[in-house]
C-alpha positions in Angstrom: 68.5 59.0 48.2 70.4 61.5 50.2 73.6 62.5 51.4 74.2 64.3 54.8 77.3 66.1 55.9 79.2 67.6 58.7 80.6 70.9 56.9 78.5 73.2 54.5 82.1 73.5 52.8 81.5 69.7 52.6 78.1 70.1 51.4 78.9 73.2 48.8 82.0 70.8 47.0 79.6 67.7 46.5 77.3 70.3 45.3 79.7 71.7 42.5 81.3 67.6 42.4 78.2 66.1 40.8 76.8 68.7 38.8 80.3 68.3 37.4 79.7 64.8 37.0 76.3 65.5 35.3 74.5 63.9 38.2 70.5 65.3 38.9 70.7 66.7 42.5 68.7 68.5 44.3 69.5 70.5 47.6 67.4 70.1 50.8 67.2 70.9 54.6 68.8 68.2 56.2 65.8 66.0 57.8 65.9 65.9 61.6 65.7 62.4 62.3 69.4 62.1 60.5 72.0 63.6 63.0 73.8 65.6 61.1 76.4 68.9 61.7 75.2 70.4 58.6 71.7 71.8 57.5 72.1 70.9 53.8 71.5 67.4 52.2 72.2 66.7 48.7 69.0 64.8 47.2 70.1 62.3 44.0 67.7 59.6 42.3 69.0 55.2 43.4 69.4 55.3 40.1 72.4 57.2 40.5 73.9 55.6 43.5 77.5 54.0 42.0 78.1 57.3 40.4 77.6 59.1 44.0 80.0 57.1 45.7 82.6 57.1 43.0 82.8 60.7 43.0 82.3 60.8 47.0 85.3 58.1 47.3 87.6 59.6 44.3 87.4 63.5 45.4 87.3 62.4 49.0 84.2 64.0 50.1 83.7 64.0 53.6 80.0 63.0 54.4 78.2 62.1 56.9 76.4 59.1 55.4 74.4 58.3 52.6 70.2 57.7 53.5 67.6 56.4 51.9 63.9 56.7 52.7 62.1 53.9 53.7 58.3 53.5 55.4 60.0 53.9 59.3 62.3 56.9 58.3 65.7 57.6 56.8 68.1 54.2 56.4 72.2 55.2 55.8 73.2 53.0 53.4 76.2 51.1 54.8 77.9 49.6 51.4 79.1 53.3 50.2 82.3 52.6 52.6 85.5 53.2 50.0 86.9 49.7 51.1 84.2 48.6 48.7 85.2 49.8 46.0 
């Protein structure tokens, strides 16, 4: 999975956030096909995907969109919204 942003402030606090949180990120060029304002992605594995978005919701990350890769591309992954929590 991946997260895109708008700001590399943005991008730099999640960053910091989930190492915090003992999360295994990786950083990464934000891939083309996802329109984003910033060049870095934060790379995490599904199985960490309720962490992500508790963090993202409770520090009030602002993000662009969570993705996942699929056989046509990157998919945003719509149920991260904090409504849903």
């Amino acid at each position: 999975m991946l997260i895109a942003f708008d700001s590399t402030q943005q991008a730099l606090r999640a960053e910091m956030l989930l190492e915090y949180a003992e999360i295994d990120i990786d950083i990464c060029p934000t891939p083309k096909e996802i329109t984003a304002g910033c060049a870095l992605s934060i790379q995490f594995p599904d199985e960490d995907l309720s962490c992500v978005k508790e963090v993202v919701v409770k520090e009030k990350v602002e993000i662009r969109g969570i993705f996942r890769l699929t056989e046509n591309g990157y998919e945003e992954i719509r149920e991260w919204h904090e409504e849903d929590f």
